[in-house]
Backbone as numpy.savetxt, mean C-alpha at the origin, in Angstrom:
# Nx Ny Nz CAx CAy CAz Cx Cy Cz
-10.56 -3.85 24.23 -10.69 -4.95 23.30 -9.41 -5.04 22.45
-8.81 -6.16 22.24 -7.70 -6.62 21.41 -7.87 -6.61 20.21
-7.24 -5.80 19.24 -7.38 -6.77 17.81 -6.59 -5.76 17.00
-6.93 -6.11 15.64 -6.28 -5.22 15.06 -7.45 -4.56 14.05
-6.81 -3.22 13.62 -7.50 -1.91 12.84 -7.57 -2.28 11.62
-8.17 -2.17 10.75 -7.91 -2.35 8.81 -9.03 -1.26 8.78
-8.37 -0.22 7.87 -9.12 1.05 7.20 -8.84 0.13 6.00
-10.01 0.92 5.71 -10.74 0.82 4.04 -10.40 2.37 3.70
-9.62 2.49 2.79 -9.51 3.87 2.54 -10.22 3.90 0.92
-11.22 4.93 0.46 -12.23 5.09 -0.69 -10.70 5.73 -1.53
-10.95 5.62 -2.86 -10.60 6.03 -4.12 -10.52 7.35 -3.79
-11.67 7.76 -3.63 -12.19 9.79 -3.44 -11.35 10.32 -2.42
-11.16 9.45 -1.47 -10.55 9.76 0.16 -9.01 10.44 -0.72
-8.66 8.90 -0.92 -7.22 9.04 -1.72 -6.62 10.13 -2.41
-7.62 9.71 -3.22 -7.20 11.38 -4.69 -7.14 12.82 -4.65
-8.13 12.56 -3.53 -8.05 14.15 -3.08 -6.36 14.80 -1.85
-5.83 13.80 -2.00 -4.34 13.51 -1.23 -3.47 14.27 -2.38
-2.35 15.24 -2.02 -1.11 15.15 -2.93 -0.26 13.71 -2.10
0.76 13.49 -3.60 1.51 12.50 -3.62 2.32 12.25 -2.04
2.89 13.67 -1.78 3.50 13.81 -0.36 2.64 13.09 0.81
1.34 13.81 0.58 0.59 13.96 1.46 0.31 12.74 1.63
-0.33 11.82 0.81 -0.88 10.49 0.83 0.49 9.11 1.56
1.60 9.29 0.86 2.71 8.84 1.46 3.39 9.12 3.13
3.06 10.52 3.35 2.87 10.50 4.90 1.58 10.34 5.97
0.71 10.38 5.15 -0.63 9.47 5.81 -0.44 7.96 6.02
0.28 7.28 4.88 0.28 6.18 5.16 1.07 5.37 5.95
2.23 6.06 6.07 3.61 5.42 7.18 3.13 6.16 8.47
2.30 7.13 9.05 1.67 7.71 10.07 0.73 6.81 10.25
-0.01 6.25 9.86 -1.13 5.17 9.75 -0.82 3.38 10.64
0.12 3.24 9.58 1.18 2.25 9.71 1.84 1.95 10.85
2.17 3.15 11.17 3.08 3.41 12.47 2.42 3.29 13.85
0.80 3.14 13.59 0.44 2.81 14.61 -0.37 1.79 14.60
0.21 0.94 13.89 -0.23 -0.65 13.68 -1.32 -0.47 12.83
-1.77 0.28 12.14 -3.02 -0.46 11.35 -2.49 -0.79 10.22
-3.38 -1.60 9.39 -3.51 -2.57 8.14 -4.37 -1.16 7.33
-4.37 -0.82 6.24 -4.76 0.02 5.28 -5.08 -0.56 4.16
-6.30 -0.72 3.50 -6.78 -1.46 2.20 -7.03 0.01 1.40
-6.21 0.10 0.16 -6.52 1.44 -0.53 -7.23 0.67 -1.31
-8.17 1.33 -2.00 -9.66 1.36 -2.98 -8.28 0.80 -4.89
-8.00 2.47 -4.38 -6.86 2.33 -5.63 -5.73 2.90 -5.52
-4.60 2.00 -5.78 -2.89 2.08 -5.04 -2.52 3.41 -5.69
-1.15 3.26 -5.09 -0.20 4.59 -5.32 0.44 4.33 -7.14
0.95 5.44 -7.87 1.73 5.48 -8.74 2.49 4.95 -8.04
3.61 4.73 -9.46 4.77 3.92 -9.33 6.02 4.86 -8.73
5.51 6.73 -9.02 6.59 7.34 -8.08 6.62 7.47 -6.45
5.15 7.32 -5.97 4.46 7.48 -4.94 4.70 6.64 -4.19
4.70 4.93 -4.74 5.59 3.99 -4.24 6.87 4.31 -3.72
7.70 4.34 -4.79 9.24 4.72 -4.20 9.05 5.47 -3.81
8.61 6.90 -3.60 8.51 7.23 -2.34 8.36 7.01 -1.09
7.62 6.25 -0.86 7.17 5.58 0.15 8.09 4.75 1.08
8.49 3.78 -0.48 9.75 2.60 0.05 10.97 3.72 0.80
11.38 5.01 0.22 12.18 5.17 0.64 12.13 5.79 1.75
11.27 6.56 2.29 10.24 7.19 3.27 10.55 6.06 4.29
10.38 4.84 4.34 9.99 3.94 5.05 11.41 3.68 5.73
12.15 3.55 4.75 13.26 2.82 5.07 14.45 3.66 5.64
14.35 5.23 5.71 14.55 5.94 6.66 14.53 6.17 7.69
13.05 5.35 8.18 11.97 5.54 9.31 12.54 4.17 9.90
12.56 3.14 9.51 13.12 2.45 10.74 13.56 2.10 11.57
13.12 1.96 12.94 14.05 1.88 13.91 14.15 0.66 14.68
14.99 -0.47 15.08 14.66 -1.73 15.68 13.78 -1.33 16.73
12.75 -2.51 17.07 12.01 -2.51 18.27 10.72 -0.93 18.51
11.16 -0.60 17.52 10.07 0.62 17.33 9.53 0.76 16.05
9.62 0.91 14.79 9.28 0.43 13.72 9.88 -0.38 12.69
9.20 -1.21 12.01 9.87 -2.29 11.57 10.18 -2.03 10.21
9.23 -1.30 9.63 8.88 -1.11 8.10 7.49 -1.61 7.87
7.11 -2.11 6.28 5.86 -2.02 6.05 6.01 -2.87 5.17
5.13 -4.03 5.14 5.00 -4.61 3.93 3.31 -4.11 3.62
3.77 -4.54 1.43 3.05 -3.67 1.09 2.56 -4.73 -0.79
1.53 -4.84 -0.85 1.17 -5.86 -2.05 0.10 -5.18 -2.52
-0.20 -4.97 -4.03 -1.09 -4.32 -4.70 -1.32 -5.88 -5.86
-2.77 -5.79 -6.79 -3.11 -5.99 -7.82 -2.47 -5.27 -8.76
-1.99 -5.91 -9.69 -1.52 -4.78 -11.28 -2.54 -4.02 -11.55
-2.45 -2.84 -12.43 -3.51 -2.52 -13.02 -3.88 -2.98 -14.06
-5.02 -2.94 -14.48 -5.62 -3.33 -15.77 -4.94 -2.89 -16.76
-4.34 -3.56 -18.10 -3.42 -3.05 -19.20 -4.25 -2.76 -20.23
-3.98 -1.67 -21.14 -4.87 -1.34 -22.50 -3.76 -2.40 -23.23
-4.22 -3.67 -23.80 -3.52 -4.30 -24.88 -3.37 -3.80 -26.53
-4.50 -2.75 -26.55 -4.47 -1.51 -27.57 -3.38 -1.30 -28.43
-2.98 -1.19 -29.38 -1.67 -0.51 -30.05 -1.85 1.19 -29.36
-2.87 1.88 -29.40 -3.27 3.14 -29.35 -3.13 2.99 -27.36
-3.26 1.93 -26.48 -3.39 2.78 -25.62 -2.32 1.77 -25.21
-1.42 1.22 -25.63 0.51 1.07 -25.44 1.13 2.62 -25.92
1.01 2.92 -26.99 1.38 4.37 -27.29 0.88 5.52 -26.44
0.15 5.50 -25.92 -0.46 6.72 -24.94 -0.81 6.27 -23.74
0.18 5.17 -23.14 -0.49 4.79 -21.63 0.19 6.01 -21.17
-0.70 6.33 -19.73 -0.34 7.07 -18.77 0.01 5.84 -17.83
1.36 6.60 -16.59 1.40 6.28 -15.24 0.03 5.38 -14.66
-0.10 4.56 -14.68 -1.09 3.85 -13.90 -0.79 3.58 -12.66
-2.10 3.85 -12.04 -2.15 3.33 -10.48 -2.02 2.14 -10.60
-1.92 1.00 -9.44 -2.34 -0.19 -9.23 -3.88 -0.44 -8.57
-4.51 -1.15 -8.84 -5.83 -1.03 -8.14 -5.70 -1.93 -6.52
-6.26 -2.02 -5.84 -6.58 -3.01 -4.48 -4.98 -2.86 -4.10
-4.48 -1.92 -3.45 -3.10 -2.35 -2.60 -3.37 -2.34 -0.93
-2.76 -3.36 0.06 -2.62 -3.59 1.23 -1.47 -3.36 2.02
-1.45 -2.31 2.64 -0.37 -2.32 3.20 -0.50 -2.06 5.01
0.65 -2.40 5.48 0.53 -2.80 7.10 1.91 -2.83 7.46
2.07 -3.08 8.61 3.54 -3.05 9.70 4.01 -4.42 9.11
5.35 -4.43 8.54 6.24 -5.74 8.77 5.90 -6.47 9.30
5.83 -6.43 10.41 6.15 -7.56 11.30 4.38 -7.91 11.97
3.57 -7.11 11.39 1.71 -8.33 11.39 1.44 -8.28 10.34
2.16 -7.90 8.98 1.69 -8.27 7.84 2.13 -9.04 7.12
1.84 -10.12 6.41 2.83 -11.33 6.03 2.07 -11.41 4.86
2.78 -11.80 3.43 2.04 -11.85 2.10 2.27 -13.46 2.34
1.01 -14.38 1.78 1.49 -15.67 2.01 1.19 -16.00 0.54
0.66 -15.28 -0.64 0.14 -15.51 -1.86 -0.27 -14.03 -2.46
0.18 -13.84 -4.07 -0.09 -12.90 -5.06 0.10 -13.80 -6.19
-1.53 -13.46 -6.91 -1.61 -13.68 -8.17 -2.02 -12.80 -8.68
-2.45 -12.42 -10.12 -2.87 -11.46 -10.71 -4.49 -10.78 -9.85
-5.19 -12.03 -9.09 -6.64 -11.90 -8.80 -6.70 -12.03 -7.38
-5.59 -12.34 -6.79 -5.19 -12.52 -5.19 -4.36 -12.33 -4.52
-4.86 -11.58 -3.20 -3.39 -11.42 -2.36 -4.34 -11.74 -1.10
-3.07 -12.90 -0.02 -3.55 -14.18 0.67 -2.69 -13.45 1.47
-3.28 -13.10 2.85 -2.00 -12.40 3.83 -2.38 -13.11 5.09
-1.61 -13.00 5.92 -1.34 -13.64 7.49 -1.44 -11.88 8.43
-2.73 -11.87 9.02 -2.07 -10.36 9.79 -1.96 -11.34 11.44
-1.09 -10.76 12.00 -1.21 -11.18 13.46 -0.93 -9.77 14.38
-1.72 -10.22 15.21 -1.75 -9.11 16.15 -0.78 -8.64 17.45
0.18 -9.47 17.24 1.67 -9.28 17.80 2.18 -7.84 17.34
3.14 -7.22 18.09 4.16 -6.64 17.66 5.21 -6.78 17.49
């Protein structure tokens, strides 16, 4: 049967990941065409990691890279929790192969993607 894969990966799945670990799950993932919906995204170091992870890894005609779109996280508008934010995750991030994942829309409440099942 033809099609394509999308894991749902849980929050719990995630967290229980080190930073390394979760970043080479996901370009291993990736790499073999699936689409990955995390529960709740990477830090903002875990990201660049990633980006740069990725962009190592490319090779024409064998991997393309990864596009990759998250929701912001929710902001404490707080005086008290601007002074004491921690590193926030992003919540709802999607990420997939370049070249079947296409962002066609991000708003604060939406991300509108094109997957095709080409390589």
């Amino acid at each position: 049967m033809q099609g394509i894969q999308l894991d749902l990966i849980s929050e719990a799945r995630i967290s229980q990941m080190a930073s390394m670990e979760k970043v080479r799950y996901i370009i291993d993932e990736v790499r073999k065409g699936k689409i990955l919906v995390l529960e709740k995204g990477l830090n903002p170091m875990e990201e660049a990691k990633l980006i740069e992870m990725t962009m190592s890894a490319i090779q024409p005609d064998v991997f393309s890279g990864i596009e990759m779109q998250s929701y912001p996280a929710n902001t404490d508008v707080s005086l008290l929790g601007k002074l004491f934010k921690k590193q926030s995750n992003k919540r709802l991030t999607v990420i997939g192969p370049a070249n079947q994942l296409k962002t066609l829309k991000k708003d604060r409440n939406l991300i509108s993607a094109l997957v095709s099942a080409g390589k």
